[in-house]
C-alpha positions in Angstrom: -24.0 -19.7 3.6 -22.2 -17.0 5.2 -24.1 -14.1 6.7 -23.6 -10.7 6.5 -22.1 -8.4 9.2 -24.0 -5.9 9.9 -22.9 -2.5 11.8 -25.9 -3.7 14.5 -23.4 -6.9 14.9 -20.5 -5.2 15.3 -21.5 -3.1 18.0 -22.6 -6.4 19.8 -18.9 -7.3 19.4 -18.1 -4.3 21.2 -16.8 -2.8 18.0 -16.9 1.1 19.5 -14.4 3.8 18.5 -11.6 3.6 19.3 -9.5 6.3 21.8 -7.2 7.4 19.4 -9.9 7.7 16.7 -10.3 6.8 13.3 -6.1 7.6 12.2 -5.7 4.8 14.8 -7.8 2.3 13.9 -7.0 2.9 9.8 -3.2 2.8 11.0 -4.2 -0.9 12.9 -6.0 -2.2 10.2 -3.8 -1.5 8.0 -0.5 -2.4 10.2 -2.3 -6.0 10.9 -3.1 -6.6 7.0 0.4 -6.0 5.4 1.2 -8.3 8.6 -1.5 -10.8 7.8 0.0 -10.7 3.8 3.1 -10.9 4.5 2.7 -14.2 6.4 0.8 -15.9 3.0 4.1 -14.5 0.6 6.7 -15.7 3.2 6.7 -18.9 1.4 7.9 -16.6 -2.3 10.8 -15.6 0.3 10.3 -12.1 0.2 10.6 -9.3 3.1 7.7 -7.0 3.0 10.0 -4.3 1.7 10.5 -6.0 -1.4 7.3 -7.7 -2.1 5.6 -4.4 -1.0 8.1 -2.1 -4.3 7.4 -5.1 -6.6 4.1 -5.2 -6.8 3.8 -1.3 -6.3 6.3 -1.5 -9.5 4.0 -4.1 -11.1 0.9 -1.5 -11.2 2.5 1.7 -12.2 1.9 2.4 -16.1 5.3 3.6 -16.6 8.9 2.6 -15.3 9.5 5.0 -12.3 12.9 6.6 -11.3 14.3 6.0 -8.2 12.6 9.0 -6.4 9.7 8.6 -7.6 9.7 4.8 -6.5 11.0 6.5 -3.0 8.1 8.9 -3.1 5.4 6.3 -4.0 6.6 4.0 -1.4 6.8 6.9 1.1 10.4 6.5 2.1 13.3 8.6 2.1 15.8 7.9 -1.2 18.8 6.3 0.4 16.1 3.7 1.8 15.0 2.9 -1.7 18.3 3.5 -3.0 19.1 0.2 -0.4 16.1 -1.8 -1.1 16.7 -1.5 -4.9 20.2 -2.5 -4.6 19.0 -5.9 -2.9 16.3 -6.4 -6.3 18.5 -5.7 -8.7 21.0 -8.5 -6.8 18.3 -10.8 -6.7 17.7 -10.7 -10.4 14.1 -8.3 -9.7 15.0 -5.2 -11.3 17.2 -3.5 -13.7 18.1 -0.1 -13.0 18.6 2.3 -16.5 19.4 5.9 -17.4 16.2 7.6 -18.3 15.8 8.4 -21.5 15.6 11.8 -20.8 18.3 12.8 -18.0 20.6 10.1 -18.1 21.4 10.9 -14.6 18.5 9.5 -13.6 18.1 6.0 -12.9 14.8 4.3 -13.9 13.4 0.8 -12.6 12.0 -1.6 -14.7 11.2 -5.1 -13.3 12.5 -8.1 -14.6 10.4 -11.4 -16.1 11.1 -12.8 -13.1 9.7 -9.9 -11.0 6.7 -9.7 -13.0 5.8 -13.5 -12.2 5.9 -12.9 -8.8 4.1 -9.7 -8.4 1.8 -12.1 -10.3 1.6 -14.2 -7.2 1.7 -11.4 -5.0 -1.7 -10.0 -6.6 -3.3 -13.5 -6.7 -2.3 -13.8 -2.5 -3.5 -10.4 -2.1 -6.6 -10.6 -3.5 -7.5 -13.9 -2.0 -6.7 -12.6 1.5 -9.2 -9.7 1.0 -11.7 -12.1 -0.5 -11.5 -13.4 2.9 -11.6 -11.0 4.9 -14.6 -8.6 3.4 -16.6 -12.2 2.7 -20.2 -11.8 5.1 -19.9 -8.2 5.5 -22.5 -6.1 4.3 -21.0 -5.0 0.9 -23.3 -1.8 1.6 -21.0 -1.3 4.8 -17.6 -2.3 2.6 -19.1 0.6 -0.4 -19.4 2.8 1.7 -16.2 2.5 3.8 -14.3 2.4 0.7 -16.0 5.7 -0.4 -14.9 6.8 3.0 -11.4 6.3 2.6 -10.8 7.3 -1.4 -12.5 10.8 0.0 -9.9 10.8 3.3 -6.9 10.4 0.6 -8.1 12.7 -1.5 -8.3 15.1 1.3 -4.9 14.6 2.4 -3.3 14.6 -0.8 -4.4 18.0 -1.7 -2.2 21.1 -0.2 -3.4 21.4 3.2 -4.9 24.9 3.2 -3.0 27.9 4.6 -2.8 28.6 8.3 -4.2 31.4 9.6 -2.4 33.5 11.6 -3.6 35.4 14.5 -3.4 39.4 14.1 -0.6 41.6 16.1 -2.2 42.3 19.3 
C-alpha cells in the first residue's frame, strides 16, 4: 500500500520555495515532465515537437488552421509552418483549404496520426498515474485548482497600466 504525501512530508524533504518562486518551479515541473514523456514515446519515434501538435491536434473539436495550430502550440507561424511540413511528409497530417477562405490551410490528422495520439494519451496518462500515485489527492485538488485559476488569470487582458501624473 502506498502512502500518501503529505505537505508535512514534503517539507521534511526539504521541499521549501523555491528562489525564483512559483513561475520557476511550475516552468521546472513542467520542463522535467514533457522531458520525462518524451523518454516513454521515444520508442513511437517521435520528437517532442511532433508528438506534442499531434496529440494537441487529437483533442481539439475542430480541424485548426495553421495559425491557430501556431497559436495553440505557442509558436511563431513559420515554426509550425516547418513542423507541419515534416507531418504531412510523414503521412500525419493533411493540410486543406478551409472551407471558408480557401487561403487558409486547415490541419486534419491522418488515421495514422489518430492511432498514435492514441498511444500518446495512453503513455501520458500512465506517466501521471505515476507520478500523483501516494500524494494526498486533497493536496493534487487543490493544486490543480491552483493552476486552472493562475491560467485563467493570465489568459484574460492583463489590466491597463497606470500611468503616473505630469509632475
Amino acid at each position: 500500500m502506498q502512502r500518501s504525501v503529505t505537505n508535512k512530508a514534503l517539507r521534511a524533504r526539504g521541499a521549501s520555495r523555491p528562489a525564483g518562486g512559483i513561475g520557476l518551479l511550475v516552468v521546472g515541473v513542467s520542463r522535467l515532465w514533457r522531458q520525462r514523456l518524451d523518454e516513454r514515446l521515444r520508442p513511437l519515434g517521435l520528437s517532442q515537437a511532433k508528438w506534442a501538435a499531434l496529440y494537441r491536434l487529437a483533442r481539439l473539436e475542430r480541424a485548426p488552421t495553421q495559425a491557430e495550430l501556431a497559436a495553440e502550440l505557442g509558436v511563431e507561424g513559420p515554426t509550425v509552418a516547418r513542423l507541419l511540413a515534416r507531418l504531412e511528409a510523414s503521412g500525419h497530417i493533411e493540410r486543406r483549404p478551409s472551407p471558408a477562405d480557401r487561403r487558409l490551410k486547415v490541419v486534419h490528422l491522418t488515421a495514422r496520426a489518430r492511432a498514435e495520439a492514441a498511444s500518446i494519451d495512453r503513455i501520458a496518462r500512465k506517466l501521471r498515474a505515476e507520478l500523483l500515485a501516494g500524494l494526498d489527492p486533497a493536496a493534487v485538488e487543490a493544486t490543480w485548482q491552483v493552476l486552472r485559476e493562475l491560467q485563467h488569470r493570465l489568459e484574460a487582458p492583463p489590466p491597463p497600466r497606470r500611468t503616473r501624473p505630469s509632475r
